[in-house]
N, C-alpha and C positions, 0 to 999 in steps of 0.2 A: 230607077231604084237599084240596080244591080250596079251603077257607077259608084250611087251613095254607098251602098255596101263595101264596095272595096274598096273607100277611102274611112270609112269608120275602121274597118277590120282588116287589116293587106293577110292576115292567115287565117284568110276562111280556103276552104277547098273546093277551091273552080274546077268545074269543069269544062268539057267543048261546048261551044257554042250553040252545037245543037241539041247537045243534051239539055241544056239551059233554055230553050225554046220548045224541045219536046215535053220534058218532066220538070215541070218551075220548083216542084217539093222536094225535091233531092239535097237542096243545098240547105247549111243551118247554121244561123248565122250566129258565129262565136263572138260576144261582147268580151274585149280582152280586159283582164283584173289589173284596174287600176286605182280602182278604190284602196288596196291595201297601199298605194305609194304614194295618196294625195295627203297622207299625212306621215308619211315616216318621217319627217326630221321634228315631228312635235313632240317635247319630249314629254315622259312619263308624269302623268297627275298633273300636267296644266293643260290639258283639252279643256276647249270652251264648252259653255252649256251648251244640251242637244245634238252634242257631235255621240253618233252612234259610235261606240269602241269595236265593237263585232266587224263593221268593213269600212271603218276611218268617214263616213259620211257625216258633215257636219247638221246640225239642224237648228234652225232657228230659233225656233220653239221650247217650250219647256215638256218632257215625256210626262208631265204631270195631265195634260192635256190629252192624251191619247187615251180617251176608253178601248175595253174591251170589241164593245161595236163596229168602231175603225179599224179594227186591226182585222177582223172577221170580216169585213167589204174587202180588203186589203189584200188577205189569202184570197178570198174569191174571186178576184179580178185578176190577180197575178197568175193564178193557176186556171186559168181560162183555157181548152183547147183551138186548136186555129178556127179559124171561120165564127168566134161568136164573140168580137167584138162586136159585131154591126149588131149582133140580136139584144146585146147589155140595153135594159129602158133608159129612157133620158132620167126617170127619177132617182136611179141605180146613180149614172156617172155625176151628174148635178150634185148628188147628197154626197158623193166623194171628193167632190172638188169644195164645198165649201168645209168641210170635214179637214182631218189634220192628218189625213192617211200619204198622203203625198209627201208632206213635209218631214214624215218619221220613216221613211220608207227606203230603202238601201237605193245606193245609184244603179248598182245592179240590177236591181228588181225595176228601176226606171228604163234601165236600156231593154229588157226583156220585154216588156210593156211595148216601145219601139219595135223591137223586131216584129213581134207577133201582128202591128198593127198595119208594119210593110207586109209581112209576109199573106197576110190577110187581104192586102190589096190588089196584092200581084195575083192571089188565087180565085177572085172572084170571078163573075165571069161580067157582068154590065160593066165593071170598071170605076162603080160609084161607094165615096163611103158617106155613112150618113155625117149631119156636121155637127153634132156631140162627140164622135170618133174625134174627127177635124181638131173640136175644140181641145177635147182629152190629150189628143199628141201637142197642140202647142202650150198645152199646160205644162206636161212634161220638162220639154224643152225648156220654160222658161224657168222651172224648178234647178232644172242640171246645171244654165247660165249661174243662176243664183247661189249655186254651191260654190263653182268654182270661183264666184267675187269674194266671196267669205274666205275660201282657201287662200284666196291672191292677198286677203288684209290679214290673215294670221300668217302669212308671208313673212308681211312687210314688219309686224311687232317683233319676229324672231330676228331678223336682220338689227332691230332697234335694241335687242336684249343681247346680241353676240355684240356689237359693238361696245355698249358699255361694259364686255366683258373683256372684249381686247383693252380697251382705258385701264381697267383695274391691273390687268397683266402687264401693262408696258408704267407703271408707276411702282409696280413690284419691282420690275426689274428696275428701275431708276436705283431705287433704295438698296438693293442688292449692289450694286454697283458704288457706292456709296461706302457699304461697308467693304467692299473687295479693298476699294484707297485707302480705308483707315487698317486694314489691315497687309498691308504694303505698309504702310509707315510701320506697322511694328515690327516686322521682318528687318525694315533696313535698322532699329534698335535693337534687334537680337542679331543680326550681322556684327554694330559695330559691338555687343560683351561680347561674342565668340573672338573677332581681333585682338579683345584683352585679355581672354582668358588663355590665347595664344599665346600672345608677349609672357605672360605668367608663367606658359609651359615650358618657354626657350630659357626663359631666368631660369628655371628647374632644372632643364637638362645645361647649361654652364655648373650650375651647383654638383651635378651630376659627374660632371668634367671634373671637375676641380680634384674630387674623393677618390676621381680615378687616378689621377695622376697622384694624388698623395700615398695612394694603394699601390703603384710603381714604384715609388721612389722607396716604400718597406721592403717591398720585393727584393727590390738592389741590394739592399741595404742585408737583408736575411741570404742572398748570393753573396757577396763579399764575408758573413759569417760560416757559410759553407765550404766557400773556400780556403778560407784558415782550418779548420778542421779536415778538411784533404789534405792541407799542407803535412799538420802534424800527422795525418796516419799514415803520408807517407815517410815522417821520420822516425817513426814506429816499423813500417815496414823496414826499413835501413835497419835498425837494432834487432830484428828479429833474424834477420838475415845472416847477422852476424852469429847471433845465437845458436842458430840453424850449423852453422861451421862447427863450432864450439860443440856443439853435439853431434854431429859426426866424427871430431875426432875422438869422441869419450865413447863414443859407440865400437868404434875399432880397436880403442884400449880395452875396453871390455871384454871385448871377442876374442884378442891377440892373445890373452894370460886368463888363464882359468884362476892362480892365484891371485888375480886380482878382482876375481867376483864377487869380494864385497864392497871394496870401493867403489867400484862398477853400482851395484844395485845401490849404496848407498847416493854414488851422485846420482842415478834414476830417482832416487826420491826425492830429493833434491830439486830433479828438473821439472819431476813431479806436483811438487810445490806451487815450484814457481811457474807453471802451468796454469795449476788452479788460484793463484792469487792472480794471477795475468786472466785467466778467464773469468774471477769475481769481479777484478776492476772494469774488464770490458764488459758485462751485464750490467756493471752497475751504471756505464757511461751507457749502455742501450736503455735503460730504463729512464733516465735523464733524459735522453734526446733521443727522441724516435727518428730522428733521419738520420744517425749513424745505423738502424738495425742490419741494412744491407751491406754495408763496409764492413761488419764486424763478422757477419753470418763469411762472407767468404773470406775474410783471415783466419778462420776458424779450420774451413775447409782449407786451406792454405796449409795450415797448422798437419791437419791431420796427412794430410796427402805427402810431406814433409817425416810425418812419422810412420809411415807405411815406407817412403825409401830409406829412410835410417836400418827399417829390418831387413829391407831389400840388402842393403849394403854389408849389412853383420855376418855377414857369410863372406864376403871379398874378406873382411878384416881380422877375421878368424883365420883365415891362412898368413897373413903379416902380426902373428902375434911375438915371434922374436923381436921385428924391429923396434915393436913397439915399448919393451920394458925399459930403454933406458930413457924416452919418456914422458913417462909415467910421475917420475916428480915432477918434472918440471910445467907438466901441464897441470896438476894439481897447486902447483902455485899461480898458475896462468888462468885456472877457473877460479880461483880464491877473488884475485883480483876481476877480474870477470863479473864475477857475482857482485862485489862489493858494487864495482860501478853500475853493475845493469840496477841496480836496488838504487844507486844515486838518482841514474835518470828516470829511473819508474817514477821516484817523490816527485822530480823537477816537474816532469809529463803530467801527475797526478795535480799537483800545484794548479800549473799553466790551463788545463781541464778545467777545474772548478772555478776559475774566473773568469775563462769563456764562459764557461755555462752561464754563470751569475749573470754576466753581461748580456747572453742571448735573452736570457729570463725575463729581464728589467726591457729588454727591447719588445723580446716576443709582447709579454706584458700590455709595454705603452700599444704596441698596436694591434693589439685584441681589442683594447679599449678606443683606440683612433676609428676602430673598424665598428665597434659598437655602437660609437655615436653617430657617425656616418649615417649606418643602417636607420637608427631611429629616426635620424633626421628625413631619411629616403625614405620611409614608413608611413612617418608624417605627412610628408608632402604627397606623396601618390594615393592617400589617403582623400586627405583635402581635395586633390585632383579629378580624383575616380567620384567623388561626390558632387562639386560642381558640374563633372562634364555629365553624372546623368540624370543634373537634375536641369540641362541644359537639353539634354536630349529627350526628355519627358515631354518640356516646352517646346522643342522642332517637331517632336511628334503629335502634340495637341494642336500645333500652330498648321502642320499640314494637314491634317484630320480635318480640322477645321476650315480650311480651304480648298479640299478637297470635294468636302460636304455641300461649300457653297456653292463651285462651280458647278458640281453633278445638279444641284437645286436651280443654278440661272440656265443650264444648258435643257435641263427637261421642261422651264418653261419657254426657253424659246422653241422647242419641236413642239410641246402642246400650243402655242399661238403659230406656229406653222402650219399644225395639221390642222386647225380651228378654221385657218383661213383660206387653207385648202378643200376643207370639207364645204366651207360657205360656197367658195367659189363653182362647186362640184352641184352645191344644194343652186342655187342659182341658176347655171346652166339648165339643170333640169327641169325644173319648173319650165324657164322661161321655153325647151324645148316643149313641154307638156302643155302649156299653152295656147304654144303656137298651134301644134297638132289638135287641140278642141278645138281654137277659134277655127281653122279649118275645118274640122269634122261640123262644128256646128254651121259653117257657111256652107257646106254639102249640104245639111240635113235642109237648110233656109232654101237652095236652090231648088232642092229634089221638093219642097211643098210647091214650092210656085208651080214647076212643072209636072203637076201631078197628076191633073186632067187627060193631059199628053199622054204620057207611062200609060194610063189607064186604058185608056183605045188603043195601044197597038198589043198590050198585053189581053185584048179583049181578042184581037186578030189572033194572034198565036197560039191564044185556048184553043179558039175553032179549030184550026189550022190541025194540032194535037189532038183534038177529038175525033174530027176526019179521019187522022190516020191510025186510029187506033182501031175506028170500027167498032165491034162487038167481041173483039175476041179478048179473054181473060186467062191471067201467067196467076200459077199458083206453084209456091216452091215449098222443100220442105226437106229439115234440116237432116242428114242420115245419123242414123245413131253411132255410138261407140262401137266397134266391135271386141269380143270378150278378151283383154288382155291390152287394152292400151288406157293411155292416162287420160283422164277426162278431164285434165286441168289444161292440157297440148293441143287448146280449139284455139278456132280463129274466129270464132262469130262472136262481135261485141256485143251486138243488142237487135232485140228483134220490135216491132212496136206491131202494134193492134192493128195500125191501116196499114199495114203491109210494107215495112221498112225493113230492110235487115243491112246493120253495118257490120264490114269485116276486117278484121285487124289482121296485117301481115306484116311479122317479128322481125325479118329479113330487112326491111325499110324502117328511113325513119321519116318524121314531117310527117310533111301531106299526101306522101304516095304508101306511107303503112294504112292507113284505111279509106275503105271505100263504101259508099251508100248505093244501095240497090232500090228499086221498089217493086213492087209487086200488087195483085190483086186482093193475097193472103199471103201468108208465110205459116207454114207449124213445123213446132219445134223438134226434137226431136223424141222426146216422148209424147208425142201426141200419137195416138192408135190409129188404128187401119178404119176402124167404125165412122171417127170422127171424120176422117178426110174425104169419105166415100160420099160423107150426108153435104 
């Protein structure tokens, strides 16, 4: 029996050898919970009829069949203490087995049943149990076989429902695939518009070309007008130079003869004049053409810088004023003519001006307008361009969205038919370990009936044996109480029980060596009184 035990349960808590031959009640034999894992891969709201939900036990049966009655034998047999299986009546277990209480009855509550009827064996002392016992435990047994056939064919239908469910996933993905090629073909037709709309864009940029180079050739063309008008301001500069003498020496006649200070002031207004006509004609040539304004602003300063050394010098030529009166005619006839001519070439100048200008005009003109239609044309076309390319980029972005979408779609159904097939394989294994390990546990239990006779006589020896050495004398323990100031949550006693059990739990370990089973004759607790323990 103690073989059978620890091939049903390997974490029960053995002890020595002799302890197990002195006190057979010490040990308790832990039925491990596997009820809750003989159905976890079945999934939600398709449990078969009669399959209890509370601890996954299936039942044949329908619970419409279970009176109140059965379930009441049911508690009372399960909650049985040790030693009164044998005293249950035959009409007691008889009415229970043609009864429906076995069939509705947890597996747990069937191993319990098991245990208590070994444990029950081993305590007796003749070694015999009656054969309604006998009959009751191979009922059992053949109850437990019975579950796990039923669990082994709701197996095989889950096995039968994942596979047509892997068909359905691998036809999806067929179809997905199907449509991945027809959309490859549209990629390679929206490949070859973007090659056109290429070619399109090179035609654009030569067109592009072409206004450039037509925008060079105005360029030249308004340099070479540039440079004629340098030409002429510098034969402007030339006459002015000249003028510039001409008045230096009307400036030293001036200065040389006090009686000559009103011809003096009169040629100053004079040159004064012709100052201000000379400075009307140049505004009015700045105002015409804006890119003389810097040639003229520093003839200007030219001018003035020119009439700041004229005053400079009017003091040199005020000491040469003898030399100067004889003359005094003859330069008056020498600005006569002076004047006359600078007035010829000012017309000539003023002429030659105005049909540059004209001509710049009618040029600048043509290519303000060459430059306008350019632009509009460039307007146009980058127009057109910037519309096509983003109603092309609309479609590469729906087309990769959309491929995108697929792949993320074929690739999460091949990890869900991966894990599908991984978890089957995982579901598989386990069972078939789980199996294995009943069919074993149940070829112990088959063994350990055969040889039960046996077990029984030498477990009859061993009682004696234990009795002998026990004698008369009686262990009575008893728990000490709290002292005032500690926690009463910080115990180590798990459970005490009525025939004299006390288990103790120690925090420091774990397993099988954090607690230990005691027995005794009594145990009290720790509030039990001085009165009680004495009686």
């Amino acid at each position: 029996l103690l073989v059978l035990r620890d091939n049903l349960n390997p974490g029960v808590v053995d002890d020595n050898s002799q302890d197990v031959s002195k006190i057979p009640s010490r040990k308790k034999w832990r039925v491990p919970e596997t009820d809750g894992s003989l159905v976890a891969a079945a999934p939600q709201g398709k449990t078969p009829s009669g399959e209890n939900r509370g601890n996954g036990v299936p039942y044949p049966k329908s619970q419409q069949k279970t009176p109140a009655f059965n379930g009441k034998k049911l508690r009372e047999i399960f909650q049985l203490k040790r030693g009164s299986y044998a005293d249950l009546p035959a009409a007691k277990i008889s009415e229970m087995m043609h009864s429906n209480s076995l069939d509705n009855a947890s597996t747990q509550s069937l191993l319990t049943v098991i245990n208590g009827i070994l444990d029950e064996s081993i305590e007796r002392k003749k070694g015999e149990i009656p054969h309604r016992v006998v009959y009751l435990l191979r009922k059992v047994v053949q109850e437990i076989e019975r579950r796990l056939c039923i669990q082994a064919e709701h197996i095989r239908n889950q096995n039968t429902i994942i596979k047509t469910r892997e068909e359905k996933y691998l036809s999806k993905i067929k179809a997905l695939q199907v449509l991945v090629n027809g959309t490859n073909e549209e990629n390679q037709m929206t490949v070859n518009l973007l090659q056109v709309v290429k070619e399109e864009k090179s035609q654009i940029e030569e067109r592009q070309k072409l206004s450039e180079q037509n925008v060079v050739r105005l360029i030249k063309e308004k340099e070479n007008a540039e440079n004629m008008i340098a030409s002429l301001k510098e034969e402007m500069e030339v006459m002015e130079k000249r003028n510039r003498l001409h008045e230096k020496n009307v400036v030293q006649l001036i200065e040389e003869k006090e009686s000559d200070e009103n011809m003096i002031s009169s040629l100053k207004e004079k040159m004064e004049e012709m100052n201000s006509l000379h400075e009307q004609n140049v505004g009015r040539l700045i105002k015409e053409k804006e890119d003389g304004q810097n040639m003229i602003s520093r003839l200007k300063e030219e001018m003035e810088e020119m009439n700041r050394l004229h005053d400079q010098n009017a003091h040199q030529l005020i000491k040469e004023k003898e030399d100067g009166q004889n003359m005094i005619s003859s330069l008056k006839e020498e600005m006569e003519e002076m004047n006359r001519l600078h007035k010829q070439q000012l017309d000539q100048f003023e002429i030659k001006t105005k049909q540059m200008e004209e001509k710049l005009a009618t040029k600048v003109k043509e290519f303000e307008l060459h430059v306008l239609r350019s632009n509009m044309k460039i307007e146009e076309v980058e127009t057109t361009y910037q519309q096509k390319s983003q109603l092309w980029n609309k479609k590469e972005n729906i087309f990769h969205n959309y491929m995108n979408s697929q792949q993320l779609y074929v690739k999460g159904l091949n990890i869900s038919s991966r894990s599908i097939k991984s978890d089957m394989y995982a579901f598989q294994m386990k069972w078939r370990d789980e199996m294995s390990n009943l069919g074993s546990n149940l070829k112990c239990l088959v063994d350990a009936a055969d040889n039960y006779h046996k077990v029984l006589a030498e477990n009859q020896k061993l009682f004696n044996e234990v009795q002998e050495l026990r004698g008369n004398i009686r262990v009575y323990c008893r728990v000490r109480p709290f002292l005032p100031g500690q926690d009463k949550q910080s115990t180590t006693i798990d459970y005490i029980g009525e025939s004299g059990e006390l288990l103790i739990s120690n925090p420091l370990k774990q397993g099988k060596d954090g607690q230990r089973m005691f027995k005794f004759n009594k145990v009290f607790s720790s509030f039990a009184s001085q009165g009680t323990i004495s009686l």
